[in-house]
C-alpha positions as CSV (number, residue, x, y, z in Angstrom):
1,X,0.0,0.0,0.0
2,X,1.0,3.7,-0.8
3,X,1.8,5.6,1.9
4,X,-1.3,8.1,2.9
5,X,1.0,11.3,2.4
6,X,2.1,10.5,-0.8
7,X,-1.6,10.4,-1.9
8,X,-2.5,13.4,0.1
9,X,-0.9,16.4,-1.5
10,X,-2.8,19.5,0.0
11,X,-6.7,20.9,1.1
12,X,-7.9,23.5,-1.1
13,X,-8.6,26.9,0.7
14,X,-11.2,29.1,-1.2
15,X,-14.7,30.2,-0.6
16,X,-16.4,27.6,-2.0
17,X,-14.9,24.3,0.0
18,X,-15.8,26.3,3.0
19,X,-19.1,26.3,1.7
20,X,-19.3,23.1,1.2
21,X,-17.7,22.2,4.7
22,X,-20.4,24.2,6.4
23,X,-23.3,22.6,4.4
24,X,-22.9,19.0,3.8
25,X,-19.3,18.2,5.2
26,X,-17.1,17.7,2.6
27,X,-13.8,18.7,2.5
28,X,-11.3,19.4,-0.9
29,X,-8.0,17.9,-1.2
30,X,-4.9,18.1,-4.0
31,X,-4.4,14.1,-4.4
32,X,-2.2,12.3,-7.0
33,X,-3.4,11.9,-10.3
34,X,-3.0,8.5,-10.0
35,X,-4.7,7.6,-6.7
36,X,-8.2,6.1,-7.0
37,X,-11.0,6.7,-4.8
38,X,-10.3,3.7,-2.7
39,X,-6.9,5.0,-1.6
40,X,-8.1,8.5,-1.5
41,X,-10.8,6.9,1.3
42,X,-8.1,5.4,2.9
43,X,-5.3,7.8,3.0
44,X,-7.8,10.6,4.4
45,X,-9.2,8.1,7.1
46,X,-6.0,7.3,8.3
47,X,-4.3,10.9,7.9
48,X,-7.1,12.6,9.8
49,X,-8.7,9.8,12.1
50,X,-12.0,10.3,10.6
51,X,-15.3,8.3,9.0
52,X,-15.5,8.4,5.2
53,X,-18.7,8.2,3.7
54,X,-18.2,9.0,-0.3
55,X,-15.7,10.3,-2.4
56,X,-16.1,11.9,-5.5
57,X,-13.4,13.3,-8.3
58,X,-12.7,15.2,-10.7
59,X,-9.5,16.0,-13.2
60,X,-8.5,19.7,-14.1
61,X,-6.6,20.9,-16.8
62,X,-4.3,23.5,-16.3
63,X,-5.1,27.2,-17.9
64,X,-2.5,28.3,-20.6
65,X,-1.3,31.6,-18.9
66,X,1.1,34.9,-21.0
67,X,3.4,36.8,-19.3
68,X,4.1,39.1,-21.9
69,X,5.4,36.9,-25.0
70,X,6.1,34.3,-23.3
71,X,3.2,31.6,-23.2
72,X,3.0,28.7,-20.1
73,X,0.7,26.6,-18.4
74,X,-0.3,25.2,-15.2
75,X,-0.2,21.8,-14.3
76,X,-2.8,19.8,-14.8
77,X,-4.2,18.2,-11.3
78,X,-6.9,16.3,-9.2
79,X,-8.9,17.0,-6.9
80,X,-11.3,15.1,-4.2
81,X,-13.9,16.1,-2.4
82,X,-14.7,13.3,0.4
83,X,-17.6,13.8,2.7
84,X,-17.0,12.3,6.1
85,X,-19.6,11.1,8.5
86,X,-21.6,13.4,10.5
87,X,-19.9,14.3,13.8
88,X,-16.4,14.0,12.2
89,X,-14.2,17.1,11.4
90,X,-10.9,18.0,10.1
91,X,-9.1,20.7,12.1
92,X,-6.8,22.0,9.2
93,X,-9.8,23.8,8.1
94,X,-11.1,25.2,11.2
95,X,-10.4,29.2,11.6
């Protein structure tokens, strides 16, 4: 088995995962692109001690940004959402 942290990469801070903490308790992570939901269940149950009821996911392309003349572009990730059990909280997100 992989270990959880190298599934794990990062939460996603922004407006609207706190929304979606506050109404139905799911919570948006970075993960590899190469993790399935499975591993994703498992890697944020044992990061974060907590009951996993779903998973869902989604792959983003990354924008083509200009700086001038120069042309680039972001990487492309993955992201999960995973809603955990009522009761159950991660405190990375808490203010």
């Amino acid at each position: 088995m992989k270990n959880p942290r190298d599934i794990i990469f990062e939460p996603i801070v922004s407006e609207k995962s706190y929304d979606l903490i506050d109404a139905t308790n799911t919570y948006t992570f970075v993960v590899d692109r190469r993790a399935n939901k499975t591993e994703i269940k498992q890697a944020v149950a044992s990061i974060f001690d907590v009951t996993v009821v779903s998973v869902y996911t989604m792959n983003r392309k990354g924008k083509l940004k200009r700086t001038g003349y120069v042309l680039g572009k972001r990487r492309d990730n993955k992201r999960a959402l995973v809603k955990l059990a009522d009761g159950d909280k991660i405190d990375i997100f808490e203010v």
